[in-house]
N, CA, C and O atoms as a GROMACS GRO file, in nm:
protein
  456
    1UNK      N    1  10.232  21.643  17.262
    1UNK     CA    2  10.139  21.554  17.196
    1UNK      C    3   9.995  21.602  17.218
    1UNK      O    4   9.923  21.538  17.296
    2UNK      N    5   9.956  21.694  17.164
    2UNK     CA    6   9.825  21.749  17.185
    2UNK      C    7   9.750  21.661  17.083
    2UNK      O    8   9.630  21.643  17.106
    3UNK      N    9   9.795  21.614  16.990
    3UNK     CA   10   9.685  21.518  16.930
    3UNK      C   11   9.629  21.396  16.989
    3UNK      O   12   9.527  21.339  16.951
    4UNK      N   13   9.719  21.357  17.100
    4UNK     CA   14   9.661  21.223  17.141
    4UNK      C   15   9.556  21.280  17.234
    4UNK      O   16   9.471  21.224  17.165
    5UNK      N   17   9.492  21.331  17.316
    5UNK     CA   18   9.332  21.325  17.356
    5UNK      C   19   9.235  21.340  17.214
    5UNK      O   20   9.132  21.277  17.191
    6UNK      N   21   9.313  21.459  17.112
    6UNK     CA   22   9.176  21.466  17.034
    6UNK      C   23   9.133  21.266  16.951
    6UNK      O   24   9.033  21.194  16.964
    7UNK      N   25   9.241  21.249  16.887
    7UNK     CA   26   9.289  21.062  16.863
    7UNK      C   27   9.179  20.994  16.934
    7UNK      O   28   9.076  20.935  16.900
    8UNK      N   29   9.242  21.027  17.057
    8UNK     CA   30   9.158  20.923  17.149
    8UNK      C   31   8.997  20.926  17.191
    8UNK      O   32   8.935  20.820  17.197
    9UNK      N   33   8.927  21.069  17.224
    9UNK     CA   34   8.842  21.108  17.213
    9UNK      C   35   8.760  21.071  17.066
    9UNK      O   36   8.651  21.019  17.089
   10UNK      N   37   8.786  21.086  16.942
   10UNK     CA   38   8.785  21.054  16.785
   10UNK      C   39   8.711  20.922  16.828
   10UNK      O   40   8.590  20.898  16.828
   11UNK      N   41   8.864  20.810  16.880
   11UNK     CA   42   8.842  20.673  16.870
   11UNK      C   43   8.709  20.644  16.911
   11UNK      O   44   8.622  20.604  16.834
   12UNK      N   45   8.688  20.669  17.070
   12UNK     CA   46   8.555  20.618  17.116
   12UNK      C   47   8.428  20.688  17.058
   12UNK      O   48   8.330  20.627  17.016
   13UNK      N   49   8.442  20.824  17.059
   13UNK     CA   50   8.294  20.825  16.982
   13UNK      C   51   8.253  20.769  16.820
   13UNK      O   52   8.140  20.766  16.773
   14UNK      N   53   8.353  20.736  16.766
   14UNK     CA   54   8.346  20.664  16.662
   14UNK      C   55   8.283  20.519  16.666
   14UNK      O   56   8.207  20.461  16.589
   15UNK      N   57   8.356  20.475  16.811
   15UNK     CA   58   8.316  20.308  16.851
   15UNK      C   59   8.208  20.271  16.919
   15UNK      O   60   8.173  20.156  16.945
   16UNK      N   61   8.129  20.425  16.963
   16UNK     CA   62   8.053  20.378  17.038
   16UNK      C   63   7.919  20.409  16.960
   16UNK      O   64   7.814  20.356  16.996
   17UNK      N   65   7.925  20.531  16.805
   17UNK     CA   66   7.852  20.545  16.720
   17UNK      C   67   7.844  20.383  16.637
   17UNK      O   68   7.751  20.346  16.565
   18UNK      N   69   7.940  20.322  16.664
   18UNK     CA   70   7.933  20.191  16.547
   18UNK      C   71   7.832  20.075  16.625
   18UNK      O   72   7.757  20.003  16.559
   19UNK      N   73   7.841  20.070  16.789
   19UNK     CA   74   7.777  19.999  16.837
   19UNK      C   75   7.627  20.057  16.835
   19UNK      O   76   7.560  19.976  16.772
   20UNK      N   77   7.605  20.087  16.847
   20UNK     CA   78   7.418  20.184  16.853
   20UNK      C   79   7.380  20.160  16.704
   20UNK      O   80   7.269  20.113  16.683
   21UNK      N   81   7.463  20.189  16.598
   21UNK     CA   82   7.469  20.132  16.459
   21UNK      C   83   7.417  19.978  16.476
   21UNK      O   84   7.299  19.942  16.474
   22UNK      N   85   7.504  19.914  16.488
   22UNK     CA   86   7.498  19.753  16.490
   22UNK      C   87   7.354  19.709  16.565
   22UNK      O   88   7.293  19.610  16.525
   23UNK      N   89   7.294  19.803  16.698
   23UNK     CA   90   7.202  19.752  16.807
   23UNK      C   91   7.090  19.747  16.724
   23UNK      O   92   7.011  19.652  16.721
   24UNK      N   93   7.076  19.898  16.622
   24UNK     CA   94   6.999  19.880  16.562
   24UNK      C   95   6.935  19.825  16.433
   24UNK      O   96   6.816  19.831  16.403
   25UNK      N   97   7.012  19.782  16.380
   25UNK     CA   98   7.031  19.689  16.258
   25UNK      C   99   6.930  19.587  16.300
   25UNK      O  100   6.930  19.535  16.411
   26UNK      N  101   6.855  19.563  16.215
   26UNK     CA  102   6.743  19.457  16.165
   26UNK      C  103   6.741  19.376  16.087
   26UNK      O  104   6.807  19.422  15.993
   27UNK      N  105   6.705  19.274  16.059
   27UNK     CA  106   6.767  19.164  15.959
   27UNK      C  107   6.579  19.102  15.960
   27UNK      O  108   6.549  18.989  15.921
   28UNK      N  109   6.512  19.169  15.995
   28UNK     CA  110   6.378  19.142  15.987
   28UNK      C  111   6.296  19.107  15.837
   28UNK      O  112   6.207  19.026  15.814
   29UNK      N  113   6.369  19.208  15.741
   29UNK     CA  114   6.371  19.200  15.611
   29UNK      C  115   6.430  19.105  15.508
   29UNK      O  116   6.388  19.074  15.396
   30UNK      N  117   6.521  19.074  15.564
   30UNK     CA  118   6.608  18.986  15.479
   30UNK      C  119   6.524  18.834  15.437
   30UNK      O  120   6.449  18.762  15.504
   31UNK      N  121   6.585  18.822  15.264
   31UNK     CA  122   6.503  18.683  15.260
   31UNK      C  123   6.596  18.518  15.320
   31UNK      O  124   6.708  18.499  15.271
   32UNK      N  125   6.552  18.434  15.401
   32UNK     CA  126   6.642  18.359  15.401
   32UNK      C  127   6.612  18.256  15.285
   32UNK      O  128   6.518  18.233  15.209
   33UNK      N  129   6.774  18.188  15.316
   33UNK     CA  130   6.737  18.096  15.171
   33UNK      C  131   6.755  17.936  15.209
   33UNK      O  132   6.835  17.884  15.287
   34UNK      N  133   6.682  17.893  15.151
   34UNK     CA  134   6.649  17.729  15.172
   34UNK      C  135   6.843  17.684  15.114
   34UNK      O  136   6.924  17.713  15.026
   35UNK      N  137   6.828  17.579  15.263
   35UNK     CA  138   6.982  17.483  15.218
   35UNK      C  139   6.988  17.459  15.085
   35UNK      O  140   7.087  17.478  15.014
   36UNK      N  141   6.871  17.410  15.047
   36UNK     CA  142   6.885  17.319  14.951
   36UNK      C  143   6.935  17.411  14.807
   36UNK      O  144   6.982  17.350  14.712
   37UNK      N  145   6.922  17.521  14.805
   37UNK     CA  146   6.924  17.642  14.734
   37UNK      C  147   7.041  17.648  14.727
   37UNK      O  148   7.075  17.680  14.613
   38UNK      N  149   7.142  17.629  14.810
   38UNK     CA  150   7.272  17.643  14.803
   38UNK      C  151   7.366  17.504  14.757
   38UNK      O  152   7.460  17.502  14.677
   39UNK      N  153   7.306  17.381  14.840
   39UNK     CA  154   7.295  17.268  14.756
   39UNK      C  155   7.338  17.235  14.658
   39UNK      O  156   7.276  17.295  14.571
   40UNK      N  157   7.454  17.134  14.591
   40UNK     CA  158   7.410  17.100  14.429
   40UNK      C  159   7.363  16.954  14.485
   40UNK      O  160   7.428  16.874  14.552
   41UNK      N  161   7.213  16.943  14.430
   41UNK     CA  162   7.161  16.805  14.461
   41UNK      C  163   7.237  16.754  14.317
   41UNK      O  164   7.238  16.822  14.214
   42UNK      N  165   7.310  16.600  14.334
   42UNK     CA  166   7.318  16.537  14.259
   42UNK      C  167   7.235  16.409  14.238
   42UNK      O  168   7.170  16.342  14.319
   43UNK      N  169   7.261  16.393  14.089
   43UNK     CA  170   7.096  16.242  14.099
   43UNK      C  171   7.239  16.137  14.071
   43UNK      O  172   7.354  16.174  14.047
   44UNK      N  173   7.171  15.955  14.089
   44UNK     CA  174   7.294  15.885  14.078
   44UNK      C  175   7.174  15.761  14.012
   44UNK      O  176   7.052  15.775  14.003
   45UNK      N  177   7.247  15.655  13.977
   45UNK     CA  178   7.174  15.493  13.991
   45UNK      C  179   7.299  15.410  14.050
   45UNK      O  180   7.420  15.429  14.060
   46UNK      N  181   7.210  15.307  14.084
   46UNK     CA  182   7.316  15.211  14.155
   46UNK      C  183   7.270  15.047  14.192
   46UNK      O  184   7.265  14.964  14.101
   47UNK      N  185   7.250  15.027  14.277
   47UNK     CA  186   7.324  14.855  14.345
   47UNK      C  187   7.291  14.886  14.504
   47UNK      O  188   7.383  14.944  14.561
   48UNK      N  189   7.174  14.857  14.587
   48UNK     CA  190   7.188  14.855  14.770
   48UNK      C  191   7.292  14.723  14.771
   48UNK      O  192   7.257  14.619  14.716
   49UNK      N  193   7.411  14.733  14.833
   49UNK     CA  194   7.522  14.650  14.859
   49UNK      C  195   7.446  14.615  15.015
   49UNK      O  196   7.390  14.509  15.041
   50UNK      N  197   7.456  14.703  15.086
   50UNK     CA  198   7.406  14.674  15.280
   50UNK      C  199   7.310  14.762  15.330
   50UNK      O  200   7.280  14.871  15.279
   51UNK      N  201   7.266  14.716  15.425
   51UNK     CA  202   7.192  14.853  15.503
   51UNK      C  203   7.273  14.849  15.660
   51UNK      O  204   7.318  14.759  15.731
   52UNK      N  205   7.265  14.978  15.668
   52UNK     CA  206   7.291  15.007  15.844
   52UNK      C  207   7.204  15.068  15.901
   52UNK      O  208   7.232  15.185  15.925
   53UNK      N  209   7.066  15.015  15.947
   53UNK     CA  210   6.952  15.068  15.985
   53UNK      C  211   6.991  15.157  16.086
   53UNK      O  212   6.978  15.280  16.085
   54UNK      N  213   7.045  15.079  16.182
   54UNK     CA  214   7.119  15.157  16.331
   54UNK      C  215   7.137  15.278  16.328
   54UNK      O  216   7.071  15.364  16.387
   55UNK      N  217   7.246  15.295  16.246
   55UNK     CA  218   7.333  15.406  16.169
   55UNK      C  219   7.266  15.537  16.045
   55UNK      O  220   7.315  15.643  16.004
   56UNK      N  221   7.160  15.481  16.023
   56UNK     CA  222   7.086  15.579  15.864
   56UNK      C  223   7.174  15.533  15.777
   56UNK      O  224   7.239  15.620  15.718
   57UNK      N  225   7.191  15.447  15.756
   57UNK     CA  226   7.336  15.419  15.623
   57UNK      C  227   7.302  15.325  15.528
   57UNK      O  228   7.256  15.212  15.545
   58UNK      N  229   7.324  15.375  15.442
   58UNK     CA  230   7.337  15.240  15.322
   58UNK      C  231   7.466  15.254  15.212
   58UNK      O  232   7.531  15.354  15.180
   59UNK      N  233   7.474  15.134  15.176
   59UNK     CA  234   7.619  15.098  15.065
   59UNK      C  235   7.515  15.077  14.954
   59UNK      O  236   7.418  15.004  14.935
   60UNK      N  237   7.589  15.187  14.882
   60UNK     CA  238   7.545  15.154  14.737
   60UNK      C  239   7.657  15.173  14.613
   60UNK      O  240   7.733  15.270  14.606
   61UNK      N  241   7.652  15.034  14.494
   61UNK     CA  242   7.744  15.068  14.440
   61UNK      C  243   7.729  15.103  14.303
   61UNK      O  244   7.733  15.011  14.221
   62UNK      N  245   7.708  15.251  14.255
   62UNK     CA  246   7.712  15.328  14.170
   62UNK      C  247   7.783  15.350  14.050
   62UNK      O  248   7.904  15.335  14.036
   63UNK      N  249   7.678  15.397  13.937
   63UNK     CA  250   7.729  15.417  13.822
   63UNK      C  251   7.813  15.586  13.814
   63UNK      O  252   7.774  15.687  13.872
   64UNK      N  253   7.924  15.573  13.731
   64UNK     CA  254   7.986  15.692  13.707
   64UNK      C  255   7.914  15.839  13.738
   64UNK      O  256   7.819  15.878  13.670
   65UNK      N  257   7.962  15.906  13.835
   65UNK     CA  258   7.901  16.063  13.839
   65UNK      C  259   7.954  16.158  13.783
   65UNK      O  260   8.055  16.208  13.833
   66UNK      N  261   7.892  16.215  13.647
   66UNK     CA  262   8.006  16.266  13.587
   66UNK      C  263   7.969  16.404  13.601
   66UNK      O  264   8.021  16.476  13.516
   67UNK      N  265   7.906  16.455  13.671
   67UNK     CA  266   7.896  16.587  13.751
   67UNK      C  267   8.023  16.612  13.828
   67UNK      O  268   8.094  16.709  13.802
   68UNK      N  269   8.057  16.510  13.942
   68UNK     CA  270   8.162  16.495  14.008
   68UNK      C  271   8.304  16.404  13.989
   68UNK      O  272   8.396  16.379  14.066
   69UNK      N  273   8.272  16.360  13.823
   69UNK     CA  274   8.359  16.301  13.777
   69UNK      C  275   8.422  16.191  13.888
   69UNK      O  276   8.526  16.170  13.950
   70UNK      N  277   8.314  16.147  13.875
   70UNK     CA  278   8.360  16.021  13.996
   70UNK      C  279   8.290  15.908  13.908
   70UNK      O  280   8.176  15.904  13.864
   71UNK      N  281   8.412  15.799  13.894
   71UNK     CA  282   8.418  15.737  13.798
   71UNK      C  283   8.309  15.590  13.916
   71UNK      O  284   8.296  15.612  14.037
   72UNK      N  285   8.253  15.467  13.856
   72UNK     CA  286   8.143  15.364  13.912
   72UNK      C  287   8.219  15.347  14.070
   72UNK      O  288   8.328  15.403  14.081
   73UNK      N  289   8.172  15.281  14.176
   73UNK     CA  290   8.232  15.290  14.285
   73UNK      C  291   8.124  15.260  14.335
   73UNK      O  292   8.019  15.268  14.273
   74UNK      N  293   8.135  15.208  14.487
   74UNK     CA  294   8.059  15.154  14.630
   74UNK      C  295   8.168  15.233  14.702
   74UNK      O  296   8.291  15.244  14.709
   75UNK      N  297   8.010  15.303  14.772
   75UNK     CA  298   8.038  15.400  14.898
   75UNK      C  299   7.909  15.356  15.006
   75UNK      O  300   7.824  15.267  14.999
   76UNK      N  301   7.935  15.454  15.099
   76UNK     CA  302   7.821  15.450  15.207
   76UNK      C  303   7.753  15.575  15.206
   76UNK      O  304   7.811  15.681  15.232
   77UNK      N  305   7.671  15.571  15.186
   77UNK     CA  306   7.514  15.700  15.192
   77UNK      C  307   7.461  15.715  15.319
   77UNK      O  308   7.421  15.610  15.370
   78UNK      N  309   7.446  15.870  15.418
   78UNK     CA  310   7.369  15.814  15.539
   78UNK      C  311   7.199  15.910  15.469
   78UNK      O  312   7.178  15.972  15.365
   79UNK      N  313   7.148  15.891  15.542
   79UNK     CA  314   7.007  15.878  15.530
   79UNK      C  315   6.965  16.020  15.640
   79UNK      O  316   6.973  15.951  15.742
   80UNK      N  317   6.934  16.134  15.684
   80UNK     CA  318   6.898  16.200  15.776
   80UNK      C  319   6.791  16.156  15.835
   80UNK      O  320   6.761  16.195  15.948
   81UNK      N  321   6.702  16.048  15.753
   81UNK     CA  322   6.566  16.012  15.788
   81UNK      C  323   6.556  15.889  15.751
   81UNK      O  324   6.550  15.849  15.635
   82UNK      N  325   6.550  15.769  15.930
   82UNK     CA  326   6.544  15.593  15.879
   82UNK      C  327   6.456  15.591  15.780
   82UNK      O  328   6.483  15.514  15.688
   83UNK      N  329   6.350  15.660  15.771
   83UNK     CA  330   6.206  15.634  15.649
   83UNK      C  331   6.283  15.602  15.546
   83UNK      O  332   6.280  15.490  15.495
   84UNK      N  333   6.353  15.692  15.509
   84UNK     CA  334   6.395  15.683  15.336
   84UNK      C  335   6.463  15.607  15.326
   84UNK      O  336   6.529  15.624  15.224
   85UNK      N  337   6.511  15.459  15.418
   85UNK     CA  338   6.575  15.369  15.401
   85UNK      C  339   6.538  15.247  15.440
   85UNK      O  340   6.615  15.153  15.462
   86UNK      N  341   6.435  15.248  15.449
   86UNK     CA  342   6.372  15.172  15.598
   86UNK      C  343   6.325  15.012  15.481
   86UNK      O  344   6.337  14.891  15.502
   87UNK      N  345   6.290  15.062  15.404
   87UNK     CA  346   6.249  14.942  15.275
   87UNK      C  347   6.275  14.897  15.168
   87UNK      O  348   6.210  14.829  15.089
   88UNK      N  349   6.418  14.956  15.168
   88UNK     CA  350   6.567  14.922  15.096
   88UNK      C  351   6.557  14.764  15.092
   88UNK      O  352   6.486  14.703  15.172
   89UNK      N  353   6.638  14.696  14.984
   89UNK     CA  354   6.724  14.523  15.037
   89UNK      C  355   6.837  14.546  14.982
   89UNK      O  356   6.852  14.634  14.898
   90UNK      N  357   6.934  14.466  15.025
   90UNK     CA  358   7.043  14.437  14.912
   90UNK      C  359   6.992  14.387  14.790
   90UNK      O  360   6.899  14.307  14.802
   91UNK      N  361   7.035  14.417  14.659
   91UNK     CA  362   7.054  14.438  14.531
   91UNK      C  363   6.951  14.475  14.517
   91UNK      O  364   6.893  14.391  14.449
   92UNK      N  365   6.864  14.581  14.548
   92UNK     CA  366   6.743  14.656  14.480
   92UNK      C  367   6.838  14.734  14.390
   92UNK      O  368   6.953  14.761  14.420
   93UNK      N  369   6.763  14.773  14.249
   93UNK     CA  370   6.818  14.846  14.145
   93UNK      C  371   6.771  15.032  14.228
   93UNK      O  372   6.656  15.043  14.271
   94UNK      N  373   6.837  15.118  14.236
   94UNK     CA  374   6.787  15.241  14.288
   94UNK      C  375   6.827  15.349  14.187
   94UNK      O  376   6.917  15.345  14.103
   95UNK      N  377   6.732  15.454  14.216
   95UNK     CA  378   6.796  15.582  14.152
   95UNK      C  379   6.778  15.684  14.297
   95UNK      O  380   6.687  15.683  14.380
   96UNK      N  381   6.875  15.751  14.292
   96UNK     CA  382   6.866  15.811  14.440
   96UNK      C  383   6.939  15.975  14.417
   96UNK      O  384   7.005  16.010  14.319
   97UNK      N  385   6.915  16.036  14.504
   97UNK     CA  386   6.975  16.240  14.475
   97UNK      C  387   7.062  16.218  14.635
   97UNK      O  388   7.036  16.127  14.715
   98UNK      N  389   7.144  16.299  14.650
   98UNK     CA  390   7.240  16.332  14.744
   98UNK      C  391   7.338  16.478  14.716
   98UNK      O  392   7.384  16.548  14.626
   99UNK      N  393   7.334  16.471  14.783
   99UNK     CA  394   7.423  16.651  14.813
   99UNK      C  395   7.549  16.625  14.928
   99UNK      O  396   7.523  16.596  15.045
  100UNK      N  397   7.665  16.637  14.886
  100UNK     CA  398   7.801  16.622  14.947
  100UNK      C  399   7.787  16.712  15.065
  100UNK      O  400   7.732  16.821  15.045
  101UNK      N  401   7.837  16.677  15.209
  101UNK     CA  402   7.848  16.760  15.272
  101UNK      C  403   7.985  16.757  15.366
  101UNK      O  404   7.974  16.725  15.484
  102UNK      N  405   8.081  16.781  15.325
  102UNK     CA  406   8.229  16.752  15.334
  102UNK      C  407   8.249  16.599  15.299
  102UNK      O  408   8.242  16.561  15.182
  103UNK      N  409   8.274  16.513  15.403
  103UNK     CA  410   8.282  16.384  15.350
  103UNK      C  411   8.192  16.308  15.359
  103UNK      O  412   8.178  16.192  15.321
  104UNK      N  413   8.100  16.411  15.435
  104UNK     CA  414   7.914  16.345  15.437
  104UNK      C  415   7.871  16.336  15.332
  104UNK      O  416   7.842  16.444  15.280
  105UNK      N  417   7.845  16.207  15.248
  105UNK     CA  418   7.693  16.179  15.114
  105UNK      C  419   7.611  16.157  15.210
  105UNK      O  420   7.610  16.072  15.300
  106UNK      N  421   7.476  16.321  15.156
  106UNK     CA  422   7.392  16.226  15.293
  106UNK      C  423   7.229  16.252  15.152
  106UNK      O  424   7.189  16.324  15.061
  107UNK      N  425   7.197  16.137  15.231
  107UNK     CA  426   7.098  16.076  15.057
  107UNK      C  427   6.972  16.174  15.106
  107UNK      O  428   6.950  16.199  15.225
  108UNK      N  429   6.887  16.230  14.985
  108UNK     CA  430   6.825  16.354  14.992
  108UNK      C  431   6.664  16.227  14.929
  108UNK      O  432   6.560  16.217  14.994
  109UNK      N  433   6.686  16.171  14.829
  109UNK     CA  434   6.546  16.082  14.803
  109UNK      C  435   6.628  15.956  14.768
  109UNK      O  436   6.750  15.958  14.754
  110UNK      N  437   6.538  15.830  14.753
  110UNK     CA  438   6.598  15.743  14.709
  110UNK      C  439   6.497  15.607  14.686
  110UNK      O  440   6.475  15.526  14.776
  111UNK      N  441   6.425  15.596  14.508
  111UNK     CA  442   6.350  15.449  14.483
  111UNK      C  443   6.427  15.375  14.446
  111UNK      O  444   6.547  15.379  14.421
  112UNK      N  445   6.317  15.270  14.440
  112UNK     CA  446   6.372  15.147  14.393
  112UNK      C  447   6.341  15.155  14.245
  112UNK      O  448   6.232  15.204  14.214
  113UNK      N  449   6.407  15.120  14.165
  113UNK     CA  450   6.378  15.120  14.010
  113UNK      C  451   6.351  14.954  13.968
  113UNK      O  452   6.358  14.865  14.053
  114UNK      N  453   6.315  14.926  13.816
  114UNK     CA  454   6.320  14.835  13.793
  114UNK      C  455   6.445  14.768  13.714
  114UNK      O  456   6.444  14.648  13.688
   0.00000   0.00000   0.00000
């Protein structure tokens, strides 16, 4: 088996050319990209059913999303920021944007309409 030192010899300078590769790699250049960019903000109207100040949460019960083909319904919205919920009532008329984040709706703006 005279091939297995040359093999083996091969292997590591190959692995150790890939690491010095990798050390030097820079990502200094690269553009990053805003969440929201990746995002599909959806817009909605609806119904404040509750608030859960505690929590960032509010129930709102919504007209058909037919982006997400999600037919009228009351769900719960959390809020990342009490502000944007903070002067909510039950039955204010709203129009509000949110972006799904697995089973997170987490509300992105949200007025009161008339």
């Amino acid at each position: 088996m005279k091939f297995t030192p040359i093999i083996l010899a091969a292997t590591v300078i190959l692995g150790a050319s890939q690491a010095v590769l990798a050390a030097e790699m820079s990502h200094d250049n690269h553009q990053s990209m805003a969440t929201s960019q990746t995002e599909q903000l959806i817009s909605a109207q609806g119904v404040v059913k509750s608030l859960d100040l505690a929590n960032n949460k509010v129930t709102i019960s919504h007209e058909p999303i037919a982006v997400l083909k999600w037919p009228a319904m009351t769900m719960r919205f959390t809020a990342d920021n009490a502000a944007l919920i903070e002067n909510l009532k039950p039955n204010d008329k709203v129009s509000f944007t949110f972006v799904q984040q697995g089973n997170v709706s987490l509300l992105r703006s949200i007025h009161v309409t008339q």
